[in-house]
N, C-alpha and C positions, 0 to 999 in steps of 0.2 A: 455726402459731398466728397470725402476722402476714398471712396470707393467707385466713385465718378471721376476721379482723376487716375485711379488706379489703372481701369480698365484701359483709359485712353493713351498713357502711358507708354510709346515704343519701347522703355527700358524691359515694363513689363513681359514683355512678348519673347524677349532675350531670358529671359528667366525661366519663363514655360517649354522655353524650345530646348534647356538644358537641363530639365526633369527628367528620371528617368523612366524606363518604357515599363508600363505595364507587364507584373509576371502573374505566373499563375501558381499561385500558393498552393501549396501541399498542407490539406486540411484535416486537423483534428476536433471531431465535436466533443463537446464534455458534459456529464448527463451525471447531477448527484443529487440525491432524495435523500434526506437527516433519517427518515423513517419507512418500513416494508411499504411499498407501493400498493393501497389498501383499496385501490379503486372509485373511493367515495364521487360523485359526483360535485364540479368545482374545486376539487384537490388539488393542489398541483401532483404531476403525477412523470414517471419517467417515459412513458411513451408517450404523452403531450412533451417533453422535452425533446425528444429524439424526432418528435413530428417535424414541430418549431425549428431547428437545428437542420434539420437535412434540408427544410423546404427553402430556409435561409440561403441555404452553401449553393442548392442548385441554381437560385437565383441570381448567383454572385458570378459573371463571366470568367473573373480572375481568380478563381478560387476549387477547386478540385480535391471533393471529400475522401481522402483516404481511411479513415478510420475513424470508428465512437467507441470512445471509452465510456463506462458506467460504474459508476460506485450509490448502488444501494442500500440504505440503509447506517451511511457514513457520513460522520456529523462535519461541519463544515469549519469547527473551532479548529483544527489541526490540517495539517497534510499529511499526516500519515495514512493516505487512503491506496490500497491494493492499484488500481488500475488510475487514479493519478499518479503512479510512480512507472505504471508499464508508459506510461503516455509521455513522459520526461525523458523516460529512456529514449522513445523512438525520436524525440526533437532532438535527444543529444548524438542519435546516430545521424541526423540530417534529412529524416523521413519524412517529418513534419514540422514546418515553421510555421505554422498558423494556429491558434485554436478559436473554438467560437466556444462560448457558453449562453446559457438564456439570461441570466443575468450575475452581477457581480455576487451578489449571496449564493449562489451557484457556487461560484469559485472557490469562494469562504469567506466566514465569519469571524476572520482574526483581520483586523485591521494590518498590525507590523508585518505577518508574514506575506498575505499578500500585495501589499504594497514591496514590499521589496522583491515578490515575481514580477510587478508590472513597471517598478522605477529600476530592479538592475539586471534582475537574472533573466528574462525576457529579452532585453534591450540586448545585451549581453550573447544571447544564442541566437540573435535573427530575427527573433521569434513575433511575428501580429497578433496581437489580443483582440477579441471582439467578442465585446457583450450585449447581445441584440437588445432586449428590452430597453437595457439602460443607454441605447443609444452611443454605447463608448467604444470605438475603436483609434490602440497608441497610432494607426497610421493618419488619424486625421484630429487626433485629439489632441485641446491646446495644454499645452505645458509651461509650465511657467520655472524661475530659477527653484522652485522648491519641491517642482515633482506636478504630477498630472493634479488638476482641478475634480474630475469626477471621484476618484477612488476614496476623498473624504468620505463618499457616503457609505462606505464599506464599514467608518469609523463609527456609524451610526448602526450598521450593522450587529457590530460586535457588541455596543453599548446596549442593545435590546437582548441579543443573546443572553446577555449574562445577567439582565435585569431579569429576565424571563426564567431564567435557571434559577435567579436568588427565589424568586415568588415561587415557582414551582416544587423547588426542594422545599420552604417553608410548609408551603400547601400539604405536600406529599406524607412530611412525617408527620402532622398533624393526624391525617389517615390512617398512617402506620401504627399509631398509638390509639385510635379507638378502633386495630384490628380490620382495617379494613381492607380487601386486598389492592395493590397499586400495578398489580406485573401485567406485559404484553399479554402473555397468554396464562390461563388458566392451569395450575398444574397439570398431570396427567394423572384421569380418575376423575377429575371435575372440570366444571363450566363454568364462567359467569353466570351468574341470574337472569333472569331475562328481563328485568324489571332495575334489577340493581348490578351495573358492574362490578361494584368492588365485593360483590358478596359471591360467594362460592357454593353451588349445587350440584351435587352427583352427578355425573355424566353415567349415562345406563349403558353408552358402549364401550367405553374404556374401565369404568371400575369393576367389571367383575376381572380384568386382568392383572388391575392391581391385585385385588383381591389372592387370587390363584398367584401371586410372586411370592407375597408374605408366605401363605398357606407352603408354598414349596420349601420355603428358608425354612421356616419353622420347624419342617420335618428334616432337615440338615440336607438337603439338595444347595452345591455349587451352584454359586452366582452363575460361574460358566457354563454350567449346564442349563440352570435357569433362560438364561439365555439365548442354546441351543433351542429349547425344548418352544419357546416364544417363535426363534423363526422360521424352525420346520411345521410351525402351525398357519406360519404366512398372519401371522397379528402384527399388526404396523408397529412400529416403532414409535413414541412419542413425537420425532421429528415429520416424521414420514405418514404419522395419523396429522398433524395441521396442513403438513403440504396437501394432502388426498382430499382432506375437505377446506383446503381453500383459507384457513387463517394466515397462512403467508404461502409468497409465489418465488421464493428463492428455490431455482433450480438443485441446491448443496442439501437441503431437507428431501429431496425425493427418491425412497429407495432405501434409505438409511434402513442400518439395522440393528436391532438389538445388540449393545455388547457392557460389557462387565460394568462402566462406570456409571452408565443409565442406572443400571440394575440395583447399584450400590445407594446410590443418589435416591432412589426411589425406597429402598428399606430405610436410610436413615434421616426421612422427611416424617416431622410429627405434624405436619399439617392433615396428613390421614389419619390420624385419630382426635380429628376435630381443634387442632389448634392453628392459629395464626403465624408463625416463623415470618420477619420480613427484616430488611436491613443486613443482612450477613454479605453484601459488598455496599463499598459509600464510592461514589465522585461526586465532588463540586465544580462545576465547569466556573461559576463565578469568582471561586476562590484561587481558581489554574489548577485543581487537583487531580489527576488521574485514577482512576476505577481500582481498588485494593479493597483487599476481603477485611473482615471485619470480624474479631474476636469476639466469639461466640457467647463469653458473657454479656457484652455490648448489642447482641441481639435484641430484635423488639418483638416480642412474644407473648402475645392476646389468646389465653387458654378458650375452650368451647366456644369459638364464632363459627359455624357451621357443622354441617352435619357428619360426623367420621366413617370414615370408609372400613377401617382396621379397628377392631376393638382394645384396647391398651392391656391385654395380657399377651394376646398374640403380638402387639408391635414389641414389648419392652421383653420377649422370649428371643425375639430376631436380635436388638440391640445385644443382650445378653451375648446370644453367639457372635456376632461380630466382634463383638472386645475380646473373648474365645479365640478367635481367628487371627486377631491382631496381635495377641501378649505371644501365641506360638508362631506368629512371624517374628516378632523381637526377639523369641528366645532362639528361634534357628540362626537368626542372624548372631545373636552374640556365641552359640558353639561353635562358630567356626572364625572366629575374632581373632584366633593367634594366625589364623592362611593370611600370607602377602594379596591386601585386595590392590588394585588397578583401575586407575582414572578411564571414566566412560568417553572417550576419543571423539570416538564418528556419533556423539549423543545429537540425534535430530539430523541425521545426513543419511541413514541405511534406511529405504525405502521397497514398500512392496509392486512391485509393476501391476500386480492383479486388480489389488484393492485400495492400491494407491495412498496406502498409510504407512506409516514408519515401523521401522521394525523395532520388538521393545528385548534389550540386552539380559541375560537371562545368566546368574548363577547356577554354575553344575561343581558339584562337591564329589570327590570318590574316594570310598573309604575313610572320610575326615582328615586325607592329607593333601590331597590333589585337588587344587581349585581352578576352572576357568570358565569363559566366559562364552554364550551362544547369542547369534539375534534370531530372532523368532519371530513371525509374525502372526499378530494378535489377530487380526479377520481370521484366520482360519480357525481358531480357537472359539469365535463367535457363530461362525456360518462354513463348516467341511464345506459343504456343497459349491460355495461362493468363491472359496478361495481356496487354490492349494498348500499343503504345506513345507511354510519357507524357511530354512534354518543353516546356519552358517557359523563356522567355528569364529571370534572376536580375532584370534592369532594369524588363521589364513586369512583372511578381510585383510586385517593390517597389512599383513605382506604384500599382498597382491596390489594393496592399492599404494602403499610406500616406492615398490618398484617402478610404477607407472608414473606417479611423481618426480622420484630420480630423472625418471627417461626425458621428462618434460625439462627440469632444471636443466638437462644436459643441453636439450633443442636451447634452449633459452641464454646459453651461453655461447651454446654455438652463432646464433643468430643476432646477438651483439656483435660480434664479431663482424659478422659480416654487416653487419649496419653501422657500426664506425667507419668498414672503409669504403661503405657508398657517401655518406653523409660529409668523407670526408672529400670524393670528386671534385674537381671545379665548377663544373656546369652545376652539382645541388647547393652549394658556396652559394653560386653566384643566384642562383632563382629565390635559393633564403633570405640571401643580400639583399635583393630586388624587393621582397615581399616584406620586409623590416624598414626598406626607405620610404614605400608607400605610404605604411601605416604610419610613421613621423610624418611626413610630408602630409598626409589626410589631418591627421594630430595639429599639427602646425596653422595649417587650414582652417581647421575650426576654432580654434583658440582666435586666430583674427577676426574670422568673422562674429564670434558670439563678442568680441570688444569692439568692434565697429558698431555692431546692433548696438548695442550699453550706452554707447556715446550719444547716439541719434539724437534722442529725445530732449538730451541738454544742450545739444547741438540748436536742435529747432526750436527751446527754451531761449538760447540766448541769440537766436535771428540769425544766426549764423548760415542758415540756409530757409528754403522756402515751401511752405506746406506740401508740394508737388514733389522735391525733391527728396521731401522727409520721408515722403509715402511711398516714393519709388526707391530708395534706398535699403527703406525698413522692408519691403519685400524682398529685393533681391538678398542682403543679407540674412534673411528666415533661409531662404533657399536654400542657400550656398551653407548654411550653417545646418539646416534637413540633411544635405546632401551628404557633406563630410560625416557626418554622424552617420548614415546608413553607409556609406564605404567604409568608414572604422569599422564598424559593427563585423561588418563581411570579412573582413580582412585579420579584424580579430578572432573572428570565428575558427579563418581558413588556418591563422598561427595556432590555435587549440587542435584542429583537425589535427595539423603536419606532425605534432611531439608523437602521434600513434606511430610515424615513420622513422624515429629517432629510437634512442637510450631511454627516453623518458616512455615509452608504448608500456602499459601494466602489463602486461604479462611477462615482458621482461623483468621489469623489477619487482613483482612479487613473485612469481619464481626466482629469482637470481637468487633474493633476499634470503632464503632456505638454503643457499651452495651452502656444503660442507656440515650440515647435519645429518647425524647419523642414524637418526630412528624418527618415526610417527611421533608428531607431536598435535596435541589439540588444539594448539594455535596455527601448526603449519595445515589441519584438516580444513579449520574454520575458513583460512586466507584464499585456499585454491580448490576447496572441492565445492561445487553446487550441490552435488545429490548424487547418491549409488543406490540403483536398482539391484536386488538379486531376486530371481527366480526359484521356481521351486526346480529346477535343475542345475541349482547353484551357479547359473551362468551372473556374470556378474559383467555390469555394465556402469563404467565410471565416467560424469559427467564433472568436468573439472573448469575453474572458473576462467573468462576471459579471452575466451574463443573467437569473439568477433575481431579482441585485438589481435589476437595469433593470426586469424586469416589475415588480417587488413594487413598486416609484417609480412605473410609472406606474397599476398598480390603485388606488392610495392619493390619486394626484393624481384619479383616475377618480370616488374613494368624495367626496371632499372637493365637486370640483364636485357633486355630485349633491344635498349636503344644502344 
């Protein structure tokens, strides 16, 4: 009946004709599987997600798929996932204000954090949510004063997660103590059973390679040679043998090659000589725990469950040399104890362009008085053929890349400068001015309208007015109260946007923040550098943080002279 009078309502009509006009969203899909996309038939799977999603967006007139993010294999307890953070960045550069996911477990399994992307930090950047399954999108979904009605079930979500995780871990090491295996994949050297998962049988193509590793150590051949000698034979690599036959489909396994800590990892596993090793990392998702290794007496260790690859004179002949290798790396390290050592700076910044891995900092001693420091990179140590080799003194890095720095802080002061005296014009005054009364005046706006709505109900409790009017009023005030909240939103937005035009733009103030220090420091590497490439012709290529804001400073100083 109330929706019988609504319809008929002239007031109504005045409310619809002050809606605003449909746009056409800049769309991101979101595509995440807790586990390697395993094909099974009725699985959910990521290409049924990214099917669902795109057929979704092209149906939607107002909606226009810019990009799909994918996080494989990333559980849904946290956001710390690789390509949910590239996808945040591009909403926060203004690329994307939409996403779709297939459903809210999709998004995640924490109740608090996602609720607080879809009750502020969403709300907050523009941004429309829509969860197809679950039928929930914020542009048409009822909200009440405590927050959207659907994303409780997200609460239900997390509550099974973690139920599921407490049963699981219980289940798990039950297994782990009658030896039984629990891991994704099988080590290398063996199979599952074919009959029994958890139980572990030679694999006929991969153990005779273990085999031939031991067999090499044992005659005192380098891991790094070891190594070598593995992939100028063209033998897969552990990773790169399940990509090849299909136990996982992550592109990052394909290719791989052989290098020193496989190699290591693989002489100091006793599950080749026929024993069980399990539990040497723990997480509790139910308890909030994160994934940490696990001291090695704390191991769970079930002797002869399966059959040994390695006979235990040849494994405990290997061991022997590795403690050999280890006591004469401590003692090199301690002769030269009295040399001035030097904090590792660019640790995890100095990269290979070839092989695409970091370069590893390398002590060089001369004569036992003179110490310093090289980066090296370890692919060519692994694979000549693959990579060339890259090496570069620690002292010239520093320099070179300290200079570049300098040159930046200098731009960065320069360019204050000249952005206090555009900012302080009259005409940017006055368009700030302008864009600061709105936002009150929208502010103002809404705050009356969500207390008109408040009142209504007591209003037409105590007959104060008449069910027609209650109905026509309780609309146009939802409206006006929609409405003010989506021009806040914009308007907050566009105040967030504008500080990149101001003093406030980061790259000013994290370069500024370094004026008047006088050498590299690993806090000043960490703040402003991304990544440096060097080549094996020592060209070196410095990628330094906050570029988008430097450009976005200087189009603006660009736009400004021009009028």
């Amino acid at each position: 009946m109330a929706r019988t009078k609504r319809k008929t309502n002239p007031l109504v009509q005045e409310v619809e004709s002050s809606a605003p006009a449909r746009k056409a969203y800049k769309t991101a899909a979101y595509v995440r599987l807790s586990v390697e996309d395993s094909g099974k038939p009725g699985a959910d799977t990521i290409e049924g997600q990214k099917a669902l999603l795109t057929s979704f967006i092209e149906s939607k007139s107002d909606m226009e798929l810019v990009s799909l993010f994918c996080d494989n294999g990333r559980t849904g307890t946290d956001f710390d996932r690789p390509q949910f953070e590239k996808m945040m960045e591009e909403v926060r550069k203004g690329r994307v204000n939409c996403i779709v996911v297939k459903d809210l477990s999709r998004f995640g399994r924490n109740y608090k954090e996602t609720g607080n992307y879809l009750e502020r930090i969403f709300p907050f950047l523009g941004v429309r949510f829509i969860a197809v399954n679950d039928n929930f999108d914020t542009l048409t979904a009822e909200r009440t004063q405590d927050g959207y009605i659907v994303p409780l079930k997200n609460l239900i979500n997390e509550v099974y997660s973690k139920d599921i995780s407490k049963k699981s871990a219980s289940a798990l090491h039950v297994k782990q103590q009658r030896g039984e295996f629990i891991g994704a994949w099988a080590p290398y050297g063996y199979s599952k059973g074919p009959n029994d998962k958890h139980h572990l049988v030679i694999n006929k193509e991969t153990a005779p390679t273990v085999r031939q590793i031991f067999k090499w150590r044992s005659e005192g051949i380098s891991v790094v040679q070891i190594g070598r000698r593995l992939n100028d034979a063209g033998i897969l690599s552990p990773s790169a043998y399940l990509y090849e036959t299909g136990e996982v489909k992550t592109e990052k396994y394909k290719g791989v090659l052989w290098h020193t800590q496989i190699i290591k990892s693989i002489l100091a596993h006793p599950v080749y000589i026929g024993h069980m090793v399990q539990g040497r990392k723990k997480q509790s998702f139910y308890e909030g725990k994160r994934q940490t290794y696990v001291d090695e007496a704390n191991w769970i260790i079930v002797r002869n469950t399966h059959e040994p690859i390695i006979d235990e004179e040849t494994f405990e002949k290997v061991q022997q040399i590795a403690n050999q290798r280890k006591s004469e790396y401590h003692e090199r390290l301690g002769k030269f104890a009295h040399l001035k050592h030097s904090e590792n700076i660019l640790q995890g910044l100095v990269w290979c362009p070839n092989c695409q891995r970091p370069l590893v900092r390398y002590k060089n001693v001369s004569h036992g008085k003179k110490l310093w420091y090289t980066y090296i990179c370890p692919g060519h140590a692994d694979d000549p053929n693959r990579c060339s080799f890259v090496s570069i003194r620690e002292d010239e890095l520093n320099e070179v890349l300290f200079t570049a720095i300098q040159s930046q802080i200098q731009i960065a002061a320069d360019l204050q400068e000249v952005i206090k005296r555009l900012n302080a014009e009259p005409e940017y005054r006055r368009q700030r001015s302008d864009a600061a009364s709105k936002l009150e005046t929208a502010r103002r706006t809404l705050k009356r309208s969500q207390s008109l709505y408040d009142s209504l109900y007591q209003n037409y409790v105590e007959q104060l007015m008449t069910e027609q009017e209650y109905v026509t009023l309780k609309a146009r005030y939802k409206a006006e109260t929609e409405k003010a909240e989506q021009l806040i939103a914009a308007l907050e937005q566009e105040q967030k946007e504008s500080k990149v035009y101001t003093a406030e733009n980061r790259f000013l103030t994290e370069f500024r923040s370094f004026m008047g220090t006088d050498k590299l420091t690993k806090e000043m590497a960490s703040a402003l550098v991304e990544r440096i490439y060097v080549d094996a012709d020592r060209n070196i290529d410095i990628r330094l943080r906050y570029r988008d804001e430097y450009m976005a400073l200087l189009k603006f100083i660009e736009g400004r002279a021009a009028v």
